[in-house]
N, C-alpha and C positions, 0 to 999 in steps of 0.2 A: 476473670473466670474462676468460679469456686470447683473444686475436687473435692472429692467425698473423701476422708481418710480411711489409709486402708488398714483393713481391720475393725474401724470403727463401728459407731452404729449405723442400722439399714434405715432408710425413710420406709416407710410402711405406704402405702397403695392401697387406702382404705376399702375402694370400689371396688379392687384385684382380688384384694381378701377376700370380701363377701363373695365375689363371684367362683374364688375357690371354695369355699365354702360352699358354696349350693351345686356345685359340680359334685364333689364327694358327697352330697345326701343324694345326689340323683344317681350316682353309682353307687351307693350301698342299698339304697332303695330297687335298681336292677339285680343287681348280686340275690337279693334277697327274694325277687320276684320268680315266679315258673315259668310265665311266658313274657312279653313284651310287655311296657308299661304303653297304659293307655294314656291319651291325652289327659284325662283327669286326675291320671296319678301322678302325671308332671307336675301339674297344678298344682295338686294336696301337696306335693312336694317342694314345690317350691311358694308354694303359701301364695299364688295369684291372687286366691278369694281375699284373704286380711289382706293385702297392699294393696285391692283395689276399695277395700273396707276402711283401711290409714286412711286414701287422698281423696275419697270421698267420690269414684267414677260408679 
């Protein structure tokens, strides 16, 4: 059984990251809106259009 030392270093959760990351632009992106964000602006926001532009759908 391995233990993580304490104190040590954190393993990183590269998926976890990004997906905090696109949480915090979709809340500053609210913060910054006057009324609700539209579906689109989810989108522009969370870059839909280029990652379905990356895999090629």
């Amino acid at each position: 059984m391995h233990v993580a030392p304490v104190g040590g270093t954190a393993v990183q959760d590269h998926v976890a990251l990004a997906e905090i990351e696109l949480c915090g632009e979709l809340i500053i992106a609210a913060s910054a809106a006057e009324d609700r964000l539209s579906l689109e602006s989810i989108d522009e926001v969370l870059k839909v259009a280029e990652e379905r532009a990356a895999s090629g759908d």
